[in-house]
N, C-alpha and C positions, 0 to 999 in steps of 0.2 A: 279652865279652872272652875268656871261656875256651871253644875250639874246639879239631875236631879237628887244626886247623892248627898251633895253639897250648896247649899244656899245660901245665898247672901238675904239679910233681912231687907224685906221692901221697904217697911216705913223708915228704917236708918238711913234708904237711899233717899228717902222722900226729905226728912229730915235735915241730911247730909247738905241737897238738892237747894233747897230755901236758906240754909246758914249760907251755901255757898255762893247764893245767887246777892243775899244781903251784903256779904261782905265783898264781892264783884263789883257792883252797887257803887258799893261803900268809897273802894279804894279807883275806879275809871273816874267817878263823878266829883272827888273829894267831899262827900259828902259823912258826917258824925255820925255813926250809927251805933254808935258803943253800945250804949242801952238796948237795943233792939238784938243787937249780935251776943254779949252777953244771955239775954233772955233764950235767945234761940240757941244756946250750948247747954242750957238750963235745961229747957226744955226734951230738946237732944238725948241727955243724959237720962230723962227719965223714962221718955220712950224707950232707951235702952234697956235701963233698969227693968222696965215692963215685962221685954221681951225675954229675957235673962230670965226674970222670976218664974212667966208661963212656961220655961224649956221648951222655946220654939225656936232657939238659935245657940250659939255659943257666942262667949266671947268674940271669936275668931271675927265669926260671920255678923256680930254683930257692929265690930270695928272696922271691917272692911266693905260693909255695905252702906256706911255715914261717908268714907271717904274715898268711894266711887260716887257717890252724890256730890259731896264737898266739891274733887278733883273737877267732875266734867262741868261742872256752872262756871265754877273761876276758870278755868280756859275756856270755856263761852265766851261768857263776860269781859274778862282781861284779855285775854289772849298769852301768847307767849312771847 
C-alpha cells in the first residue's frame, strides 16, 4: 500500500507514535494522563494542519500515517 507513489506522512507517524505511546502508558500503568494526551491530539492536529497547508500529503496519507503510529505503540505497549 505504501509506495513511492503514495506516502504516508512521517511526522503524523511520529506524532501518531508518542500519542500512542502516552496513552499505552496511560492505560498498562493506570496512570492520569488526560492532560498530556489531550495536548498531544492538539498538537497532532496541527502538525497535521501543517502538512495539509504545505501540499506535502493528503488527507488520506495524512490520517493514515498518525494511525499507523497511534496503532503500532498501543500494541507495543498494551498488547492484545
Amino acid at each position: 500500500i505504501i509506495t513511492l507513489a503514495w506516502k504516508v506522512s512521517a511526522h503524523m507517524v511520529g506524532m501518531g507514535g508518542l500519542a500512542g505511546a502516552v496513552i499505552g502508558l496511560s492505560v498498562k500503568f493506570s496512570i492520569n494522563l488526560q492532560v498530556l494526551i489531550i495536548s498531544l491530539l492538539i498538537l497532532s492536529g496541527l502538525v497535521g494542519y501543517a502538512r495539509l497547508q504545505l501540499s506535502a500529503h493528503t488527507h488520506t496519507q495524512v490520517y493514515f500515517g498518525f494511525l499507523i503510529g497511534l496503532a503500532s505503540m498501543l500494541l507495543l505497549i498494551v498488547g492484545v
